[in-house]
Backbone as XML, in Angstrom:
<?xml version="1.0"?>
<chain id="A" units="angstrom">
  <residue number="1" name="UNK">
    <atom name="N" x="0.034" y="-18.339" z="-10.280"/>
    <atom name="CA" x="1.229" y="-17.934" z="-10.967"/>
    <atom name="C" x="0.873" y="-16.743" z="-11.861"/>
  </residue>
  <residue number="2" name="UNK">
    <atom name="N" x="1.594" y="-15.717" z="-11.657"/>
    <atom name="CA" x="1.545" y="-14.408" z="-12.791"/>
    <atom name="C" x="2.820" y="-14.537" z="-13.705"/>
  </residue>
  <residue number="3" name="UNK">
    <atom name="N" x="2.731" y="-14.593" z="-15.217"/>
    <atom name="CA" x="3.746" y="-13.748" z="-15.643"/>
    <atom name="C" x="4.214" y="-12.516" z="-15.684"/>
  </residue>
  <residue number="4" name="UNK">
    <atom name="N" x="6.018" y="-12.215" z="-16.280"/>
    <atom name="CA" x="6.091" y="-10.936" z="-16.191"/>
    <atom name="C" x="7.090" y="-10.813" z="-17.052"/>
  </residue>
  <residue number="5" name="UNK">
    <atom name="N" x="7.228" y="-9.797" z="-17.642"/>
    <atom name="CA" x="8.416" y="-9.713" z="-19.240"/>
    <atom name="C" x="8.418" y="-8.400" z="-19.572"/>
  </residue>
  <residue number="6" name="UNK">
    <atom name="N" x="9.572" y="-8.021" z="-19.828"/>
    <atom name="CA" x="10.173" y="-6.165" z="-20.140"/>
    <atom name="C" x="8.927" y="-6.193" z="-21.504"/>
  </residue>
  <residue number="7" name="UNK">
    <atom name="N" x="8.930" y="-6.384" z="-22.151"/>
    <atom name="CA" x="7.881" y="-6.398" z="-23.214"/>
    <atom name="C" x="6.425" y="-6.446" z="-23.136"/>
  </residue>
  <residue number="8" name="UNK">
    <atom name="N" x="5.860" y="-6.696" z="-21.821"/>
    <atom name="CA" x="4.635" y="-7.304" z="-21.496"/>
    <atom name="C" x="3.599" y="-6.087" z="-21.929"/>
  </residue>
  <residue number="9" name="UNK">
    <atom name="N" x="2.685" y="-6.947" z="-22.990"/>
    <atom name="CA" x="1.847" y="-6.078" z="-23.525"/>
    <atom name="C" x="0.517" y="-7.216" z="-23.581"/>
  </residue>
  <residue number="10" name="UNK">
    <atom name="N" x="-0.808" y="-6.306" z="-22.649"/>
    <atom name="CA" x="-1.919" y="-6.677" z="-22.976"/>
    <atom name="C" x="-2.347" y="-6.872" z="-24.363"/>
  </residue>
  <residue number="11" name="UNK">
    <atom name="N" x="-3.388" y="-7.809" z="-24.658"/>
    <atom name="CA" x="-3.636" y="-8.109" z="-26.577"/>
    <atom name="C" x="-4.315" y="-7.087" z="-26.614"/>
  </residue>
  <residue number="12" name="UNK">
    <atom name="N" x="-5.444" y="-6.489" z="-25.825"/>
    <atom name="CA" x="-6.208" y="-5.413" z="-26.428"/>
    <atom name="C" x="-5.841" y="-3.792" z="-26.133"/>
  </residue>
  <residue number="13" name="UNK">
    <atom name="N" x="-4.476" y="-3.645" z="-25.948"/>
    <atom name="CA" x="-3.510" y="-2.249" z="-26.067"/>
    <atom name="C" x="-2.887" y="-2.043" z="-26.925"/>
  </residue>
  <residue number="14" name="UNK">
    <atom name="N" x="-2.372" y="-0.825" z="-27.370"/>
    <atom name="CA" x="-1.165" y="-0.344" z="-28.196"/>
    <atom name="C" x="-0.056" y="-0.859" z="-27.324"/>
  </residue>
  <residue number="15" name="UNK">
    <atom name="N" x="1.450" y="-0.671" z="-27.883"/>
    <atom name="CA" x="2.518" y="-1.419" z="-27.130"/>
    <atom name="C" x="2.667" y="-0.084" z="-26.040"/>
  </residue>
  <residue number="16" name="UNK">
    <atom name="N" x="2.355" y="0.641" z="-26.223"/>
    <atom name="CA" x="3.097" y="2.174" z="-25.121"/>
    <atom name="C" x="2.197" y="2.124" z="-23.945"/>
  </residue>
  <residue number="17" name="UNK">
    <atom name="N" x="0.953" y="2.294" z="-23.795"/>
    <atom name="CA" x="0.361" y="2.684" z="-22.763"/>
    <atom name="C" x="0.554" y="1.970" z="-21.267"/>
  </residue>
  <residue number="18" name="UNK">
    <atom name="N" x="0.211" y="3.313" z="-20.250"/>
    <atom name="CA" x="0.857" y="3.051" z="-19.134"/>
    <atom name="C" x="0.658" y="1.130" z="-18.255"/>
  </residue>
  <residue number="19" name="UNK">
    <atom name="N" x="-0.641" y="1.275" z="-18.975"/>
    <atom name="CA" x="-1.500" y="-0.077" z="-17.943"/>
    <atom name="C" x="-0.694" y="-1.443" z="-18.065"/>
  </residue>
  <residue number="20" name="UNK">
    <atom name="N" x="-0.287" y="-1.514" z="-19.334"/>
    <atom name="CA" x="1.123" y="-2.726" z="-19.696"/>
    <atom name="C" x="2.027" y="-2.886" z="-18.632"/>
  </residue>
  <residue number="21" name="UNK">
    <atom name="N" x="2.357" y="-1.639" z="-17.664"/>
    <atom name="CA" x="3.229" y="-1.510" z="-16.987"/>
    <atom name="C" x="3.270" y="-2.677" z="-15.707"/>
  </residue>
  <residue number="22" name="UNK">
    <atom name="N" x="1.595" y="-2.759" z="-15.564"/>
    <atom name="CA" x="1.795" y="-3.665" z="-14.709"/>
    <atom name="C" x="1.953" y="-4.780" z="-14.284"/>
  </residue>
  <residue number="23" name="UNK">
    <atom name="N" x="2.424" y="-5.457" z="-15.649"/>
    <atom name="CA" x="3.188" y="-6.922" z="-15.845"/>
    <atom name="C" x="4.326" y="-6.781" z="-16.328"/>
  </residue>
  <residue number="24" name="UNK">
    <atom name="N" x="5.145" y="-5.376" z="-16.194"/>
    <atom name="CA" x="7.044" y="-5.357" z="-17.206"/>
    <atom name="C" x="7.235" y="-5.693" z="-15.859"/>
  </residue>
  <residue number="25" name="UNK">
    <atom name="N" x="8.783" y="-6.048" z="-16.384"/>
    <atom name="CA" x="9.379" y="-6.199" z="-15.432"/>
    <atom name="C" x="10.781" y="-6.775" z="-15.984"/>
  </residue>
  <residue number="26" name="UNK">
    <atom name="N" x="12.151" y="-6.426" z="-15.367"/>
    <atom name="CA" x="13.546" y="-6.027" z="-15.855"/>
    <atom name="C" x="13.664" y="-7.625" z="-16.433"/>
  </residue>
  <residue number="27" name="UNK">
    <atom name="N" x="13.198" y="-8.803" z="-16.320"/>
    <atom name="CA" x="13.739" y="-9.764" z="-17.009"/>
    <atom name="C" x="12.399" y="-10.251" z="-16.886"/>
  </residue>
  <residue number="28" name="UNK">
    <atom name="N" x="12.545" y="-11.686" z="-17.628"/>
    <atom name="CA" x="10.938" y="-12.545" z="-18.414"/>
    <atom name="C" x="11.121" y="-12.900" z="-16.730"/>
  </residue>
  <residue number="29" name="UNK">
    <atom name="N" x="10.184" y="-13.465" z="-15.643"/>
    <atom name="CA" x="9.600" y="-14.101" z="-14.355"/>
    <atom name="C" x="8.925" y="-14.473" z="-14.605"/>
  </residue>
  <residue number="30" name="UNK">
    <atom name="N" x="8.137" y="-15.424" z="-13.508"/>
    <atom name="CA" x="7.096" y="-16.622" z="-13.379"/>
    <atom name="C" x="7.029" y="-15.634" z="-11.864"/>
  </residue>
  <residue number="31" name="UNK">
    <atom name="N" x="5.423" y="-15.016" z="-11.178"/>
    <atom name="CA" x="5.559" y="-14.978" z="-9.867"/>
    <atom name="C" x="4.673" y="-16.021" z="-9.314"/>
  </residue>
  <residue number="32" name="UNK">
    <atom name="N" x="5.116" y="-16.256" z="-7.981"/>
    <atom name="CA" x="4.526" y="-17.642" z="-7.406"/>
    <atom name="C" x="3.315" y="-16.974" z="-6.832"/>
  </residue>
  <residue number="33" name="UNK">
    <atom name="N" x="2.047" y="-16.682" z="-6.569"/>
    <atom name="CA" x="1.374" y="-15.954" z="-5.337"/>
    <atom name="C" x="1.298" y="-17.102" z="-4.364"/>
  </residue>
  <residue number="34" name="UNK">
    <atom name="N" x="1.284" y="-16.098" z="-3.150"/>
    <atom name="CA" x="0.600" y="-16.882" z="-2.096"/>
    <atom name="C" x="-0.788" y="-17.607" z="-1.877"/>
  </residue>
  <residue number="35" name="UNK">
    <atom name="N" x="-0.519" y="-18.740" z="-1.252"/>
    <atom name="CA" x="-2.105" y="-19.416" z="-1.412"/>
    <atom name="C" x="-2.766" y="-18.961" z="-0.396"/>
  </residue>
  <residue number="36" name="UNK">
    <atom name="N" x="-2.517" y="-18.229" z="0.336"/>
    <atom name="CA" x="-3.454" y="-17.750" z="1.155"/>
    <atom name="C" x="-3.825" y="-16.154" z="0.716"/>
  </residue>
  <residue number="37" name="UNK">
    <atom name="N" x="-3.206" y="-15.516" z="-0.125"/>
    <atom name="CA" x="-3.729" y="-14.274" z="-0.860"/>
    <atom name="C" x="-4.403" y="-14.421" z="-1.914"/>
  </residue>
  <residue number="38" name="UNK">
    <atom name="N" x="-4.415" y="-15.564" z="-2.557"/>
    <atom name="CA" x="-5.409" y="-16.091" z="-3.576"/>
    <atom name="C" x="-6.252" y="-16.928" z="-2.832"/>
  </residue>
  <residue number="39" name="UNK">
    <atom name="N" x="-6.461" y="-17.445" z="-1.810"/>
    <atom name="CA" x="-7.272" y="-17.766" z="-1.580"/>
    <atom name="C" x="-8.818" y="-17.133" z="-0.894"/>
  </residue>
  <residue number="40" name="UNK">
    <atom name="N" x="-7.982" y="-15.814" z="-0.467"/>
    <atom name="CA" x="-8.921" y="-14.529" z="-0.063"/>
    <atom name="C" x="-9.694" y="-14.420" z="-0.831"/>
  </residue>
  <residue number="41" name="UNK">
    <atom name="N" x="-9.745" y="-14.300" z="-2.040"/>
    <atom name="CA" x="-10.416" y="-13.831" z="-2.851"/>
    <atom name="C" x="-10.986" y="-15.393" z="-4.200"/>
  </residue>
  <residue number="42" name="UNK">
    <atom name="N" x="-10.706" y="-15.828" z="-4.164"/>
    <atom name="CA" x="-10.970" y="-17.607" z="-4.891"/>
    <atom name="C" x="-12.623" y="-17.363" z="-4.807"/>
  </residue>
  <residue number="43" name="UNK">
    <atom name="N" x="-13.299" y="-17.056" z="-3.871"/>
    <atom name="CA" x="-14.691" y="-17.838" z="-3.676"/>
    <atom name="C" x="-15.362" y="-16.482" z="-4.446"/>
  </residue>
  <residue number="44" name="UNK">
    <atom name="N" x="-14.590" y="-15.434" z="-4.555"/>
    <atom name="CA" x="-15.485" y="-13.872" z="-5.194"/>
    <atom name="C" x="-14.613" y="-13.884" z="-6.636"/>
  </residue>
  <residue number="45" name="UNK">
    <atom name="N" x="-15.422" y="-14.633" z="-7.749"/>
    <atom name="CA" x="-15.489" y="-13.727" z="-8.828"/>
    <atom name="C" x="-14.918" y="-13.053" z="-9.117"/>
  </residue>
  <residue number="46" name="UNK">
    <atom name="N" x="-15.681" y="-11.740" z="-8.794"/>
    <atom name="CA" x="-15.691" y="-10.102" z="-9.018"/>
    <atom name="C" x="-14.319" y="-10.119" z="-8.653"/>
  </residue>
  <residue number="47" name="UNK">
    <atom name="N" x="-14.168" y="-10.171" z="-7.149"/>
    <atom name="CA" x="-13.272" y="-9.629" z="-6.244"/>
    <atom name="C" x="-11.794" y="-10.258" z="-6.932"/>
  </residue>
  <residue number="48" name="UNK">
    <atom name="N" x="-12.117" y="-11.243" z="-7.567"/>
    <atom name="CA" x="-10.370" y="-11.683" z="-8.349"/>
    <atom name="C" x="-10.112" y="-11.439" z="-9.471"/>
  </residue>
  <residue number="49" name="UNK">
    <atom name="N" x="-11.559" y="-10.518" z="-9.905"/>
    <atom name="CA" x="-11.668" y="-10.566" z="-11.435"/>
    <atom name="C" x="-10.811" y="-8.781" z="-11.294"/>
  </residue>
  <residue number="50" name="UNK">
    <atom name="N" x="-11.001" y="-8.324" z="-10.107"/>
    <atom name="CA" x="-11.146" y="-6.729" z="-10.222"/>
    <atom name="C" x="-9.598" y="-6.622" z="-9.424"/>
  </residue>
  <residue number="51" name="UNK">
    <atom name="N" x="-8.402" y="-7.408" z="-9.556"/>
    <atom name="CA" x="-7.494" y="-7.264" z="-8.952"/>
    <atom name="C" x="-6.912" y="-6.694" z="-10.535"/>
  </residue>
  <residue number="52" name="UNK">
    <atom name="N" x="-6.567" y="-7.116" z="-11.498"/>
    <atom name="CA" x="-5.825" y="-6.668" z="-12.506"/>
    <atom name="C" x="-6.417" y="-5.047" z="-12.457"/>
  </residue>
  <residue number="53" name="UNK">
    <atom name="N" x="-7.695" y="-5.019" z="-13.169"/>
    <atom name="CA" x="-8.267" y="-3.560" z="-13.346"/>
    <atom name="C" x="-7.588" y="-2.897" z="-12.320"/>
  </residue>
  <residue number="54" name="UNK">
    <atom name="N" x="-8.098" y="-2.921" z="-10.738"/>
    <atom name="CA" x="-7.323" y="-1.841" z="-9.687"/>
    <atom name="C" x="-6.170" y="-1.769" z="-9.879"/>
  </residue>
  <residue number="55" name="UNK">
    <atom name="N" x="-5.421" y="-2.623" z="-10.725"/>
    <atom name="CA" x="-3.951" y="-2.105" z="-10.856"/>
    <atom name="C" x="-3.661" y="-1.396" z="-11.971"/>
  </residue>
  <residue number="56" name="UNK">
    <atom name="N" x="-4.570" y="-1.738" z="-12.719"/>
    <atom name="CA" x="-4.500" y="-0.505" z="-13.778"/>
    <atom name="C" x="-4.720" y="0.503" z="-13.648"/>
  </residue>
  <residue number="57" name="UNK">
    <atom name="N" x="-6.055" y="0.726" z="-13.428"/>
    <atom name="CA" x="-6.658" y="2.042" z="-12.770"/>
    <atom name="C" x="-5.287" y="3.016" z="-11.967"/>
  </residue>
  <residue number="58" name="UNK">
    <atom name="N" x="-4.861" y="2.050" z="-11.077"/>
    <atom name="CA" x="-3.662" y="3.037" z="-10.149"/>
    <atom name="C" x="-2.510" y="3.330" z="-10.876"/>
  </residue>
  <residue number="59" name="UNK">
    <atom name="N" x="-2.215" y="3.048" z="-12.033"/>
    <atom name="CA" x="-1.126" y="3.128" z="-13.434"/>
    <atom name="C" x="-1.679" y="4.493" z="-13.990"/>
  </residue>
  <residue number="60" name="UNK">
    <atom name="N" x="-3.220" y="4.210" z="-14.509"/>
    <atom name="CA" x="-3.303" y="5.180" z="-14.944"/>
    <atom name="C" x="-3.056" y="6.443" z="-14.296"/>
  </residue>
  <residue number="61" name="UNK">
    <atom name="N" x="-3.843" y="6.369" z="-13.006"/>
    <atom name="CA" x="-3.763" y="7.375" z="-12.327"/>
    <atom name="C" x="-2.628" y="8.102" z="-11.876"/>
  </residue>
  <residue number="62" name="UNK">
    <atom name="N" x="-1.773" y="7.561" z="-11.600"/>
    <atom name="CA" x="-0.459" y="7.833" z="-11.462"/>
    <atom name="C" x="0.216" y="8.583" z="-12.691"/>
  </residue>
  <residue number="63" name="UNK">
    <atom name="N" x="-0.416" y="7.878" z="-14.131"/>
    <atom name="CA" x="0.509" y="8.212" z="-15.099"/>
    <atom name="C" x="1.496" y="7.514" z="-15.356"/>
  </residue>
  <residue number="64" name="UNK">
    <atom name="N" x="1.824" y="7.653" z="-16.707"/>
    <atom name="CA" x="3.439" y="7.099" z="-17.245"/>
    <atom name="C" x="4.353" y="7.972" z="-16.638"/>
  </residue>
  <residue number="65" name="UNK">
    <atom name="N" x="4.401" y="8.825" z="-17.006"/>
    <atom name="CA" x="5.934" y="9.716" z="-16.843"/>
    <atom name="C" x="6.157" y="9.354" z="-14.803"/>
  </residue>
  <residue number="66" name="UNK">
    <atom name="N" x="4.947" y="9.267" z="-14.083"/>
    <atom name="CA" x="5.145" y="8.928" z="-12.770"/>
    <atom name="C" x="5.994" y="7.482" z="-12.294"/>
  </residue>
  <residue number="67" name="UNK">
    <atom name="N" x="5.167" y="6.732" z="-13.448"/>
    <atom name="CA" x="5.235" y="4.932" z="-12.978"/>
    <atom name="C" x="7.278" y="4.392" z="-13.902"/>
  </residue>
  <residue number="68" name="UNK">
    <atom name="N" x="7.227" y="5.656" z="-15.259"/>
    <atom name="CA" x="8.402" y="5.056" z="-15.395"/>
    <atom name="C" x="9.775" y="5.859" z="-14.186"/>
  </residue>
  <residue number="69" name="UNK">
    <atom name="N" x="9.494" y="7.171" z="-14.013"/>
    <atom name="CA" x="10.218" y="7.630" z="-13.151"/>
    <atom name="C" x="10.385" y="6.437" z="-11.681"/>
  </residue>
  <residue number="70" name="UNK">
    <atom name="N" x="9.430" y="5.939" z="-10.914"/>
    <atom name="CA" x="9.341" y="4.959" z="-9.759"/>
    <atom name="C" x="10.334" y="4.020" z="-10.079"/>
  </residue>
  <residue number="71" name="UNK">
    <atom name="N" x="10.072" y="3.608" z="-11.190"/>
    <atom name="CA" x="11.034" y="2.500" z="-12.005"/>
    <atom name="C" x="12.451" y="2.642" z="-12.209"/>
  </residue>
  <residue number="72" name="UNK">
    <atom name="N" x="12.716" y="3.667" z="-12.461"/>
    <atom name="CA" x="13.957" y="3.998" z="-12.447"/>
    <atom name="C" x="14.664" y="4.089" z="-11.469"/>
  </residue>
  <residue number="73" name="UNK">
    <atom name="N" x="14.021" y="5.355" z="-10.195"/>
    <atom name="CA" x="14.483" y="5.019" z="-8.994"/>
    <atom name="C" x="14.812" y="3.694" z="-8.725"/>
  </residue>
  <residue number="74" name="UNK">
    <atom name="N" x="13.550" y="3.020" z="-8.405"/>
    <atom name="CA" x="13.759" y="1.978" z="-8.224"/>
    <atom name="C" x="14.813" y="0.858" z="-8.250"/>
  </residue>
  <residue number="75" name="UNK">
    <atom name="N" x="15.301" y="0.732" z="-9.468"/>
    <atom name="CA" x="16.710" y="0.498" z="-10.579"/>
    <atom name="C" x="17.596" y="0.858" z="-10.223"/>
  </residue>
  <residue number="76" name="UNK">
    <atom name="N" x="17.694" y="1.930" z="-8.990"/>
    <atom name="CA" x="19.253" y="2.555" z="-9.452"/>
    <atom name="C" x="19.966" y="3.153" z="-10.728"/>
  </residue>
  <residue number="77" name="UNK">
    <atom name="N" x="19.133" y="4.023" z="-11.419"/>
    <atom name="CA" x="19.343" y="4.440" z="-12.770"/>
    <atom name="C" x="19.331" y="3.587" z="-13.465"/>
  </residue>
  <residue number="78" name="UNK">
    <atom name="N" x="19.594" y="1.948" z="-13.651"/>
    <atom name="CA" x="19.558" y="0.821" z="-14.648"/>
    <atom name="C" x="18.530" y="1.123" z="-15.662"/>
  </residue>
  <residue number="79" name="UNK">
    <atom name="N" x="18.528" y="0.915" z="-16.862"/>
    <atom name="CA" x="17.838" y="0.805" z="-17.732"/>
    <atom name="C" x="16.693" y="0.105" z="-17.243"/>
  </residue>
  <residue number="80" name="UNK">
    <atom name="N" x="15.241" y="1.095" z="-18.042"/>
    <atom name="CA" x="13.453" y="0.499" z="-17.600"/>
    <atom name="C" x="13.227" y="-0.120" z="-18.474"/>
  </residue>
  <residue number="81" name="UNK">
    <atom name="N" x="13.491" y="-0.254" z="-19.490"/>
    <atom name="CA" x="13.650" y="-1.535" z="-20.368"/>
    <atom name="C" x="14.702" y="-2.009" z="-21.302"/>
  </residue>
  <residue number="82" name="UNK">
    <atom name="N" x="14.905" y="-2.852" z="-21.344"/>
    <atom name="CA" x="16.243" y="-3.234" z="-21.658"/>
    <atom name="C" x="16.227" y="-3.056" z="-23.499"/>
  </residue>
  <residue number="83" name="UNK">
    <atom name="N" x="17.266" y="-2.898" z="-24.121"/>
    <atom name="CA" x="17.324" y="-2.003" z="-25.742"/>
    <atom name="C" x="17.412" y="-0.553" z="-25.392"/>
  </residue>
  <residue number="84" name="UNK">
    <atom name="N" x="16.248" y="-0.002" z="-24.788"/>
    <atom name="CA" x="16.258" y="1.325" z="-24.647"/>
    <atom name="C" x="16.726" y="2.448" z="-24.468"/>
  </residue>
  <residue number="85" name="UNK">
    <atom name="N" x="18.145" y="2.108" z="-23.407"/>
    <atom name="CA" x="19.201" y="2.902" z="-23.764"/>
    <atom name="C" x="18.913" y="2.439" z="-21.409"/>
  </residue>
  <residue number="86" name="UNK">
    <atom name="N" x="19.756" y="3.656" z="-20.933"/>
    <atom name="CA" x="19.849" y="4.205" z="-19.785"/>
    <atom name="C" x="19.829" y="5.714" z="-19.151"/>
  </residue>
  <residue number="87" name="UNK">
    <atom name="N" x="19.840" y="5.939" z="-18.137"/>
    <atom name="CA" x="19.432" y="7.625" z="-17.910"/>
    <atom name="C" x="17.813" y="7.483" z="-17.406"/>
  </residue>
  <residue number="88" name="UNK">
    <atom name="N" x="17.392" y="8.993" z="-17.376"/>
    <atom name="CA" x="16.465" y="9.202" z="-16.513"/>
    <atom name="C" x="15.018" y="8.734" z="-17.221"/>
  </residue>
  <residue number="89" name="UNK">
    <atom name="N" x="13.773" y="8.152" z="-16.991"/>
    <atom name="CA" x="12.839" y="8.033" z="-17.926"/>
    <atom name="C" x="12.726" y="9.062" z="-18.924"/>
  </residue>
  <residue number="90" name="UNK">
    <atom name="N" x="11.914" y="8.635" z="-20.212"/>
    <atom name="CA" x="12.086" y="10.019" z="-20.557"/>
    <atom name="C" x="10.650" y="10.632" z="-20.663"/>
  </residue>
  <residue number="91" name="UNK">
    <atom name="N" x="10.172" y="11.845" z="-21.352"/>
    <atom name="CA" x="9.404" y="12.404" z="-20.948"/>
    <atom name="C" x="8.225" y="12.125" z="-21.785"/>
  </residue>
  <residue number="92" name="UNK">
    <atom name="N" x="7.580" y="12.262" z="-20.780"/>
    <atom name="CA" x="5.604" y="12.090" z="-21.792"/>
    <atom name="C" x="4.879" y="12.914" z="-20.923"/>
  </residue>
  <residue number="93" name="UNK">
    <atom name="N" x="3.989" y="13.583" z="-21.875"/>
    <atom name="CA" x="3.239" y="14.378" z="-21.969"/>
    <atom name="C" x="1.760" y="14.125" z="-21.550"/>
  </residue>
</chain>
């Protein structure tokens, strides 16, 4: 089971940075994984330890201004986090 929440902030980040991104999500969820995609990886450590990081890593790499733009598409213009208003992401530098 993963959580997921428009707010979702790692303990050892500031609230902004991109890598948070990869647990928001438009309302609070519970995701179920598959037991056979966790089970791929169950017997390696490393290999389940290094699934969060690679998703960070590809956040970063991508960037914010990339990952909230996806999001939006994504949305159908809907608001990327909810308070925030609506319209296009906005811009970072």
């Amino acid at each position: 089971m993963a959580c997921f929440h428009p707010g979702y902030r790692f303990t050892v980040t500031e609230p902004d940075p991109v890598e948070n991104y990869t647990n928001h999500s438009p309302y609070p969820m519970l995701h179920l994984l598959r037991e056979d995609s966790v089970t791929a990886v169950a017997g390696d450590p490393d290999a389940l330890l290094g699934i969060p990081q690679h998703n960070v890593e590809t956040l970063r790499r991508l960037g914010k201004a990339k990952v909230l733009e996806m999001l939006w598409a994504a949305g159908g213009g809907a608001p990327i986090n909810p308070g925030r208003g609506s319209g296009p992401p906005p811009s970072t530098p």
